[in-house]
Phi, psi and omega in degrees: 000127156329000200235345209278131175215194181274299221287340170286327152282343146302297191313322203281313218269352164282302192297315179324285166329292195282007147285305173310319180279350186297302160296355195267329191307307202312316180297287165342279191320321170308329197277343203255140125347095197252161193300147137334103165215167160267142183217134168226121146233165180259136176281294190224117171210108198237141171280121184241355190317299178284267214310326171285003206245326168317278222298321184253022150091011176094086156273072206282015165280357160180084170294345169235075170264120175256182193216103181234121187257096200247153163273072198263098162253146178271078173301006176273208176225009168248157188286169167223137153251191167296001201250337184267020178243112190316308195263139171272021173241346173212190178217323136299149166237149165239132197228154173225109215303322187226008177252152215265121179279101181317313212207164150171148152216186207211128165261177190032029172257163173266058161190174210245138170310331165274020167269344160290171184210117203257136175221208211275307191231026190203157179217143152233150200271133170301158165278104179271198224185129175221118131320178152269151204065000151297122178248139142249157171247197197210118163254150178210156181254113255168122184240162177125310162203211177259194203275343172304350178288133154019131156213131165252118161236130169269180189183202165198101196232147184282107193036078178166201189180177194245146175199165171272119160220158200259136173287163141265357200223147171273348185256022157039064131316114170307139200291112144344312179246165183263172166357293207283280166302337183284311207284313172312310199290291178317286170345327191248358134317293159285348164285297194286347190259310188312316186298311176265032193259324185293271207286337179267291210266351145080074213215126143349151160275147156287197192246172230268143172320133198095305193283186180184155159263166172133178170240142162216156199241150198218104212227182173130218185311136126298001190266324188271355163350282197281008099011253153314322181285336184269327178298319180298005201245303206277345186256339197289314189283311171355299204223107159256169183098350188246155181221141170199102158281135162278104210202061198260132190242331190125145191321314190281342166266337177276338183286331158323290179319302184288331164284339167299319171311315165304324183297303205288324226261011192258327192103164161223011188241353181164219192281002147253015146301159199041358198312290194309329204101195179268168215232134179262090188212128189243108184242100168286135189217152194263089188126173183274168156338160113325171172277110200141339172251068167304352186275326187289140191226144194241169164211143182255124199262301190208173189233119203251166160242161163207155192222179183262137179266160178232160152240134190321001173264356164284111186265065177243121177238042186186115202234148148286141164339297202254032118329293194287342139343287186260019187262317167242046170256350196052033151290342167258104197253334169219157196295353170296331193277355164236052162092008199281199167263160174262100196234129194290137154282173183223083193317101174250105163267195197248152152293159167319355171253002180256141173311304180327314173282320216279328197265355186288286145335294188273259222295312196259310188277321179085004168211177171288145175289147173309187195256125166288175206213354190219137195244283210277006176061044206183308158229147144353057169332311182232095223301329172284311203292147195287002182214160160276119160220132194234182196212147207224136134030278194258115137333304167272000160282356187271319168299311162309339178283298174318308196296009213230312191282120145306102163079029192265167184215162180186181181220169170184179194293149181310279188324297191311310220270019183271155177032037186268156179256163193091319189206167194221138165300185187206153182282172147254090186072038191038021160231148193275122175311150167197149194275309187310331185262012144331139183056358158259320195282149157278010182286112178307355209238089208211162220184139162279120125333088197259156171252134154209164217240160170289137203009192178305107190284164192290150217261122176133318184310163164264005154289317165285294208304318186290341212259308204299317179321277195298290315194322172214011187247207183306329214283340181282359201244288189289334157293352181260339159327307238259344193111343176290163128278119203260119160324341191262004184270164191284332173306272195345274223295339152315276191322309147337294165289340155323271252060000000 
């Protein structure tokens, strides 16, 4: 064989040794006694600042407001109890250098959210009891400054200590081994593997587990927009060496944009079909495809709610189904007949690419919306039709249209449509979206998320590594933040799998 040479059978016979010595360390390290510790990193630390500045009545204190989601594990291998916590009234400090703590709560832990002690830039933690690999986490809401400022957490653990540590992994199984050893084994590891990975397959290091280099573009729903946009913010510090654009258009149109993409990049003639791959392209949509795209391969991501908006001069907080019918069959033209002020109505929709009208349609109406009728949202065009309705762009031109227009209704994504002035949500059949009453509730107007990729994208690509990320890795963090449910949760997967 071309490859058996002296130096290339020195190299194999290197990496074999530091694999051999690599298990030997490792074993050993089980047999040693290990210090008592702590390991904390953040998850998540985000500008949340226009949506919290809604929830709180237009506040301007916070307008720069973040969202820091940290994470505290017993990464040794001896348990802690409350009694191995040096000072006897608390037991973590969190420290934050220049932002103010609004809020914070702390999930899976054995001990009750009202057992922290919240001061201007710090929060301290009861003395919790850690198995090893037991974790909880802590969200806090935070003002003052962004999100680049400092987070610390100190401590005093009786023979041990609190340090920063990293997942390796997106389903963040707590590490087998400590700190110390994980590092020996890797190092001597990607040194020996990398030499004969160089001098036999003469081939790149790959790039670090989980991750990928490249650019991918990330297209689709606008309702799942600030989604996307904080995971790709978040896998980007993750993974270096990855660009992940966000460029959201409408469901229908990015599953377009990806089967042409797919098409151009497969070819269409004699052996430069397939040449190029799959297209490093993601298109999310609220709801399933159309019919007509057999190439396109889905994952079901998330369970979005979305609801229909009023503008405040309807003093209405509640429509029946077949109200809101005959509301766009334009059997209803002014807002008195159902009990409203007397106000012409007025549609404001989405354009033919958005998911958001495709889930609207399909869930609520049980048909297509009538024929615009209006370019300005504001006159008639077309003088026979019995209401106006024009159709915009945007989730938020459609909003901002509502609030602006007398008697005008219009719909969007759960989240977006909180605490905007000018106009207010409304029930369906007197119930109100809620992410928790998921799979109880009868409110019709809820949707799956699904992602797709042009056939299976390739295993190792950052069209995969990026798919995982959201689907099972921080993105589920950043979808429950945003008001989704993640399919990947065991509620998500029962719903989910419903359709």
């Amino acid at each position: 064989m071309d490859w058996v040479s002296p130096e290339n059978v020195i190299a194999v016979l290197t990496a074999l040794v530091g694999v051999v010595v690599t298990f030997a360390v490792l074993v050993i390290e089980r047999r040693i006694p290990r210090r008592k510790r702590i390991g904390y990193r953040v998850q998540l630390n985000t500008p949340v600042g226009d949506r919290v500045t809604r929830l709180f009545n237009g506040r301007s204190d916070m307008a720069d407001a973040t969202l820091v989601l940290l994470r505290i594990e017993n990464d040794g291998g001896v348990s802690i109890g409350r009694d191995d916590y040096n000072d006897d009234h608390h037991g973590l400090t969190i420290h934050f250098a220049h932002r103010k703590v609004e809020a914070a709560a702390a999930s899976e832990a054995s001990f009750a959210t009202e057992l922290m002690t919240l001061s201007e830039h710090e929060i301290v933690l009861p003395r919790t009891p850690l198995n090893p690999g037991e974790f909880f986490k802590v969200l806090v809401l935070l003002t003052g400054a962004g999100p680049d400022d400092g987070i610390t957490v100190t401590g005093s653990i009786r023979d041990g200590g609190v340090h920063v540590n990293h997942s390796a992994t997106f389903d963040e199984k707590p590490p087998l081994f400590s700190r110390a050893a994980r590092r020996i084994s890797i190092v001597l590891t990607v040194c020996v593997v990398a030499l004969a990975a160089i001098i036999v397959m003469r081939d790149d290091v790959p790039p670090p587990i989980g991750c990928a280099r490249g650019t991918l573009t990330v297209t689709g729903s606008t309702a799942f927009e600030p989604v996307l946009s904080d995971t790709a913010r978040q896998y980007e510090k993750d993974c270096e060496g990855a660009t992940v654009i966000v460029d959201a258009h409408g469901s229908t149109a990015g599953i377009r944009e990806l089967a042409e993409a797919g098409a151009e990049q497969a070819g269409t003639k004699g052996e430069e079909k397939g040449k190029g791959g799959p297209p490093a392209l993601i298109a999310l949509a609220d709801g399933p495809k159309p019919d007509g795209y057999p190439e396109l391969r889905d994952s079901r991501v998330a369970v979005s709610l979305f609801t229909l908006v009023l503008n405040d001069q309807v003093k209405l907080d509640n429509l029946t189904l077949e109200n809101i019918r005959a509301l766009y069959r334009g059997d209803i033209t002014n807002w008195r007949t159902l009990g409203g002020p007397d106000l012409p109505v007025r549609l404001i929709s989405r354009d033919a690419n958005s998911g958001t009208r495709e889930v609207f349609q399909r869930r609520v109406l049980g048909r297509n919306e009538p024929a615009n009728s209006s370019r300005n949202c504001a006159v008639k065009d077309d003088s026979e039709a019995p209401v106006i309705r024009c159709e915009l762009d945007s989730t938020q031109q459609v909003l901002s249209t509502v609030a602006a227009q007398p008697g005008a209704i219009g719909y969007t994504e759960l989240r977006t449509g909180i605490g905007l002035k000018g106009l207010h949500r409304i029930a369906i059949d007197g119930r109100v979206p809620h992410v928790d009453e998921l799979g109880t509730s009868t409110y019709p107007y809820r949707e799956i998320e699904y992602a797709y990729t042009y056939g299976l994208p390739r295993p190792g690509s950052l069209t995969a590594s990026f798919l995982t990320y959201l689907e099972r890795g921080t993105g589920q963090d950043v979808i429950s933040v945003h008001g989704h449910l993640p399919c990947a949760t065991p509620k998500g997967l029962r719903i989910c799998g419903e359709g």
